[in-house]
N, C-alpha and C positions, 0 to 999 in steps of 0.2 A: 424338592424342586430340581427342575434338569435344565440347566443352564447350558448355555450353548457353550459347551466345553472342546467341542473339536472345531478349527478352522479347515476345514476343507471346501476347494471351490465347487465343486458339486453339490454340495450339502448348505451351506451356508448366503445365505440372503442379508444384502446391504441396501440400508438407505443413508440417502443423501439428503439433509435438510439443508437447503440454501447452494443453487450454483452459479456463484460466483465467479469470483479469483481464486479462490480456494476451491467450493465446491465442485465446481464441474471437472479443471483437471485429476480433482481425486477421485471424482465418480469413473472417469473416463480410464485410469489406471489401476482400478479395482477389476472393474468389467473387461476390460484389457487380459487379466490375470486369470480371467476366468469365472468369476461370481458373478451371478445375479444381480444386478443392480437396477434401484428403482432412485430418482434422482426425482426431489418435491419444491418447487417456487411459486410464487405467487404470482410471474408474470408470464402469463397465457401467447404474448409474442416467444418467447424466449423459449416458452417449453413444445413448442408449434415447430422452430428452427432448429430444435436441438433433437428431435423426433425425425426431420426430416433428414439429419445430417450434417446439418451446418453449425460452423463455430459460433459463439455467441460472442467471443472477447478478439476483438481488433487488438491492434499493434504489432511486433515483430515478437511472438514467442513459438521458438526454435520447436516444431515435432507437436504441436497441437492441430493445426489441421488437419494432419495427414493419423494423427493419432484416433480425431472424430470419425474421420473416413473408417479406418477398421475397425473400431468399435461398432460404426453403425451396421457395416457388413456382417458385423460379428452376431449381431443383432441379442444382445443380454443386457441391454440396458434402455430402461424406458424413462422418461422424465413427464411426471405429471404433477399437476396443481392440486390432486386429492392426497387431503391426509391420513386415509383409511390405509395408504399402503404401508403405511410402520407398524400393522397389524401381521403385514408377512414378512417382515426384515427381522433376523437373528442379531441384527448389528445395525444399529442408528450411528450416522455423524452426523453434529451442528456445525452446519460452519455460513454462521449469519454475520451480518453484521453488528460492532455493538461500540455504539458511538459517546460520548458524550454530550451531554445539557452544555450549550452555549456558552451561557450565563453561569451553570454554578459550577462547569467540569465534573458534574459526577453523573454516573454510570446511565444508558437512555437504555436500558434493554427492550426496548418494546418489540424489536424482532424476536429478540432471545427468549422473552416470556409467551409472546406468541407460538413460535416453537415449539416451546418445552411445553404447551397446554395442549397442542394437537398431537404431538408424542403421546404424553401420558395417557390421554381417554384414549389412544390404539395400542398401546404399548402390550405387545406378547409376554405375557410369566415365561423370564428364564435369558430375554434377552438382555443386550449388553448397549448403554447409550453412552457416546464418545464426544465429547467438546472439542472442538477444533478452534472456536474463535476463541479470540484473546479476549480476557473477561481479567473483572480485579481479583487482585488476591482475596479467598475467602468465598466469591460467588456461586464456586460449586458445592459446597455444604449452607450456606443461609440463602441462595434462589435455587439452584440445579435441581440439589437433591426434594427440597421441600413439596416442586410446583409437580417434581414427579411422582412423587409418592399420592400429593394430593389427589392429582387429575388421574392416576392410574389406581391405585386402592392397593397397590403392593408397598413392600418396603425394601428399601435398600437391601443388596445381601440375601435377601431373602427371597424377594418376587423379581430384584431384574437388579444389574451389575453397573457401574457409572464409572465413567476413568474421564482424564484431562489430559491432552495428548495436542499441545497448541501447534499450529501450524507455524512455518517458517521459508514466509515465502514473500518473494518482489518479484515487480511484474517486467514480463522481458526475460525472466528466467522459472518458471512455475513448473514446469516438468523437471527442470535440473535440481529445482531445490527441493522438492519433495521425494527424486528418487534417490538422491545422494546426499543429503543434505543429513547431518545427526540429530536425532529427535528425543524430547524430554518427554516422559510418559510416566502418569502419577494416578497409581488405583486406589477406586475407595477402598480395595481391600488387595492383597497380595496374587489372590485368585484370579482379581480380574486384571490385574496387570500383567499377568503371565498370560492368557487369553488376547488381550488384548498388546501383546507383542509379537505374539504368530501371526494376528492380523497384518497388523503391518508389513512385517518383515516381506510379505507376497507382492509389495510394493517401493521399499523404503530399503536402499543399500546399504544405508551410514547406518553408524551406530544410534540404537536406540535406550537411552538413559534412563534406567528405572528409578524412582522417585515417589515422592509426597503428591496428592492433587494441591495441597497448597505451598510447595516447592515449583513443583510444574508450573502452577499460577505464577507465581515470584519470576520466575527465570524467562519468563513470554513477555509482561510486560517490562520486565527489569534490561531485558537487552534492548528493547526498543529503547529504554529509558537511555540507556547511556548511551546510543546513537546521537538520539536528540542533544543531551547535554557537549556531546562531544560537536556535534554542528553548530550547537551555540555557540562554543567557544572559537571555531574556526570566523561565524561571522562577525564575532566582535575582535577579532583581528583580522578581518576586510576593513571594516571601523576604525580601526586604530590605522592603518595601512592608509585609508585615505585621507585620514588628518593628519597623519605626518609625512606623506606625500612619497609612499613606498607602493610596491607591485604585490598584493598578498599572495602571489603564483609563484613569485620567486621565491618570496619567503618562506611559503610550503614547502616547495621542493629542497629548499636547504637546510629548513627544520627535520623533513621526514628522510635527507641524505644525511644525518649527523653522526651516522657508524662510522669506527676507522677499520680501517680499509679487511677484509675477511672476519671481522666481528663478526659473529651468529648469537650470541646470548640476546633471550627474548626482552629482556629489560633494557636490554641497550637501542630498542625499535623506538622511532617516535610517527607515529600515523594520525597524523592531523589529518580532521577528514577536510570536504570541498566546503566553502561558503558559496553562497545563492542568494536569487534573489526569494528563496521561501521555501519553508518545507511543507508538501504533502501528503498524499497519502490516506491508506483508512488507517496506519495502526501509527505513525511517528507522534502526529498533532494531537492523539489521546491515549497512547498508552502509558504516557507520566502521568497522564490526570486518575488513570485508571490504577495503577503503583499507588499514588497518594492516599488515592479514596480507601485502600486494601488498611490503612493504619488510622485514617483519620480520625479516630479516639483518642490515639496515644501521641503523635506525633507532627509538630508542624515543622514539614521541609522549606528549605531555605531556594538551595542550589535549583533544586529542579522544577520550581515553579518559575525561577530567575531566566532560566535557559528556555523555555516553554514562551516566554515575554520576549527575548531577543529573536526569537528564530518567525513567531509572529509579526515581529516590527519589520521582518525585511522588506517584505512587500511596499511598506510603506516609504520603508528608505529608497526602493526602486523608483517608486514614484517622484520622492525627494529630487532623486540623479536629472530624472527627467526634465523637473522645473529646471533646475540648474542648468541645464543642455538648453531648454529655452530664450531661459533669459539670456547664455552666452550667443544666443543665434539673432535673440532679438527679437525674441515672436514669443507671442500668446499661447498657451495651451487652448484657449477658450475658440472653439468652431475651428481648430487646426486636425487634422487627419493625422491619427495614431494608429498603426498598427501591430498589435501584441501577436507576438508567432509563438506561438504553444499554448492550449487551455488545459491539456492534461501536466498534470504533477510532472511526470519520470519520460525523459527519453523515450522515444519510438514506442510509447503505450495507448494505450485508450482511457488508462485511467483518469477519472478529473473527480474523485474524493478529496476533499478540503484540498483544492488544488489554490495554489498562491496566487493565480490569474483574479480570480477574483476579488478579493480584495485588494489587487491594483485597480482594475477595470470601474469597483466602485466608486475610489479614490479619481480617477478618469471621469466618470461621468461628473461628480461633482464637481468638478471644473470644468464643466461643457466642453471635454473634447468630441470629435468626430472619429469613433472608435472602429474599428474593422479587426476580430478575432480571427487568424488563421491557422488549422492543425490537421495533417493530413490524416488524423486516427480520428475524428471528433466528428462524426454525423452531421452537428448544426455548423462545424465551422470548415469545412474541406471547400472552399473559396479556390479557384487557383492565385498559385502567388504572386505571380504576374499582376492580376487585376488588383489584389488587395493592397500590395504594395503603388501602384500608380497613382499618383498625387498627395502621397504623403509625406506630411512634416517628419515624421520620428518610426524610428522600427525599436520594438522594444520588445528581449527574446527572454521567453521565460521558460522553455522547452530544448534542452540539448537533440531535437530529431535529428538523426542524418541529414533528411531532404534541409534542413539549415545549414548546417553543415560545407556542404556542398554548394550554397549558391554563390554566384557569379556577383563579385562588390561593385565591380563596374555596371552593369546590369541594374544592380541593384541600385545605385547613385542615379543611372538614367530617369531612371522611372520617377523618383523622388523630386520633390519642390526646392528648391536653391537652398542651403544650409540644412541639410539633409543630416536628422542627428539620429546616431544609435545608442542605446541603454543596455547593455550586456550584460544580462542575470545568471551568466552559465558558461559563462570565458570561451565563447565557442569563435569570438569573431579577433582578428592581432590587431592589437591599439597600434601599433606602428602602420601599419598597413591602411587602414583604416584612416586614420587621419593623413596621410600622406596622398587617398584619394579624395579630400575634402569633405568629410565628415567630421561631426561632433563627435566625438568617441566618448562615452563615458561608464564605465564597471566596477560592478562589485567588488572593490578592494583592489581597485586599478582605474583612477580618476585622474 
């Protein structure tokens, strides 16, 4: 068998399953570099716009538009909705989404087995297939490899090469973290991890970490893990902050100042991350549940199903802040005008996967407010702010955007109904300031 052993861009043919947040930046930096690329989704808008030239992901990320520009002049990279092209690709990447079950948190692959089943009946003897989404530890030996072998009629090693090579990437920085950013790369065999390090490298400046495919597993969802965990612990010192009637901004800042004075020893750092009113995202809100599921024979965790529970509950406590703001105003939530500014998760993004908006906004409806969603990256919600804000009781910010940022509080009190309260999920607005222009001021871990 002749395995695609030389990386060369003349020689060498890539696909792209799934263009996402992931996919499409790495398709666009492949073809960039010089290979062939054919780039496969399932939505016919998407691969219409991305053919014609146009970006497909809003928000502010730095050198992707102008990066689809050359690429398209460049004209080596096609994106189509047939799965027959992974018949000419020397090199498959997955990068789907892969969510969890609601109700039980374990693994929902139904993109990822979809995938892997139209891979496999086109899959070329010899090529090389690459996992990029975060999957449980374990997935690439009992789903990856099986459903490939199945639907192709080769075997592992023998008829085609499988490596785990998770991506590491937040949105607002997609080009800087995939071209500098250090990557873990773990092959079913040593062969293809050698193979499948030259690939990269034509892309990928930081260092890349050879490894186990289920080490690679481990260390994609494991870092997200301890994000999460380390965020739970920040909001349950907003929590604490607000019942004992401290600033948790102060307290960070003099927790994460605790060196004396030219210390450099890494153990002497304290980096408490930010508390919020909710964490999003596709990978923070499932990659513990997706960690857990990689043991759940052997092991029942404690800690990080606990911090998985807090960081879910904030949303709710947002809502909590807000009754509170109510009732110190004197008004009803029920037929009063709210307006929530941000529906996407992250700053200046487009993204709104398990964004925490919504699970306020449910908690809103059932108490008959009069809701108005505003976010200037969000299609259904790009309202100007002007109007959404005009005759309302409460502004309630789940979205660090710039354009927040920046608005005028005076302005902002005009427009609003007399005891005009804010709910600050993102410390973007000063309690001082704020209340001294007669606002209810009330924030996460500063109340």
């Amino acid at each position: 068998m002749n395995f695609v052993m030389e990386i060369t861009k003349n020689k060498t043919t890539i696909a792209i399953c799934g263009l996402g947040y992931v996919g499409l930046p790495v398709a666009l930096l492949f073809a960039k570099a010089g290979f062939k690329v054919f780039g496969v989704d399932r939505s016919e808008e998407k691969i219409q716009k991305i053919n014609q030239g146009k970006n497909t992901i809003e928000g502010k990320e730095p050198g992707l538009k102008e990066l689809m520009r050359a690429v398209h002049k460049q004209g080596n990279f096609q994106a189509t909705t047939d799965p027959e092209v992974y018949g000419k690709a020397d090199v498959v990447i997955i990068a789907v989404e892969t969510p969890v079950e609601d109700e039980t948190h374990e693994p929902a692959y139904v993109a990822m087995r979809g995938a892997l089943s139209d891979i496999g009946k086109n899959l070329k003897k010899g090529a090389m297939v690459i996992v990029e989404s975060t999957i449980a530890p374990g997935t690439m030996e009992k789903v990856v490899k099986p459903i490939l072998e199945q639907e192709s009629g080769l075997m592992l090693n023998k008829g085609f090469l499988l490596a785990n090579c998770p991506e590491r990437l937040m949105p607002g920085y997609l080009l800087e973290n995939i071209q500098n950013y250090n990557r873990v790369l773990g092959g079913m065999s040593k062969k293809t991890t050698e193979i499948a390090k030259k690939l990269y490298k034509h892309i990928v400046k930081g260092d890349i970490e050879e490894t186990t495919c289920i080490t690679a597993e481990i260390v994609k969802s494991g870092e997200n893990t301890y994000r999460d965990v380390q965020i739970a612990f920040a909001n349950e010192m907003a929590l604490l902050c607000e019942a004992m009637g401290a600033n948790i901004w102060e307290v960070r800042k003099l927790i994460n100042d605790c060196r004396k004075k030219g210390e450099t020893r890494p153990e002497a750092l304290r980096q408490m991350h930010f508390p919020g009113a909710g964490v999003g995202g596709h990978c923070i809100p499932k990659d513990s549940w997706l960690l857990i599921y990689g043991a759940k024979d052997s092991i029942e965790p404690k800690l990080i199903p606990l911090a998985r529970h807090i960081n879910d509950f904030m949303p709710r406590h947002t809502f909590h802040l807000l009754k509170d703001a109510f009732s110190e105003a004197g008004k009803t939530l029920e037929k009063s005008k709210v307006v929530v500014l941000g529906y996407a998760y992250a700053g200046n993004s487009d993204d709104a996967r398990n964004t925490p908006t919504e699970p306020l906004l449910k908690s809103l409806r059932r108490a008959g407010a009069e809701i108005v969603v505003q976010d200037p990256f969000i299609e259904d919600y790009k309202t100007p702010i002007e109007s959404a804000l005009k005759g309302a009781q409460a502004l309630v910010l789940m979205a660090d955007h710039d354009q927040y940022k920046k608005l005028n509080l005076k302005n902002v009190k005009k427009l609003m109904r007399a005891k005009p309260i804010i709910v600050d999920g993102r410390n973007v607005f000063d309690k001082e300031k704020t209340q001294k222009l007669g606002f209810i001021y009330k924030g996460i871990g500063n109340i």
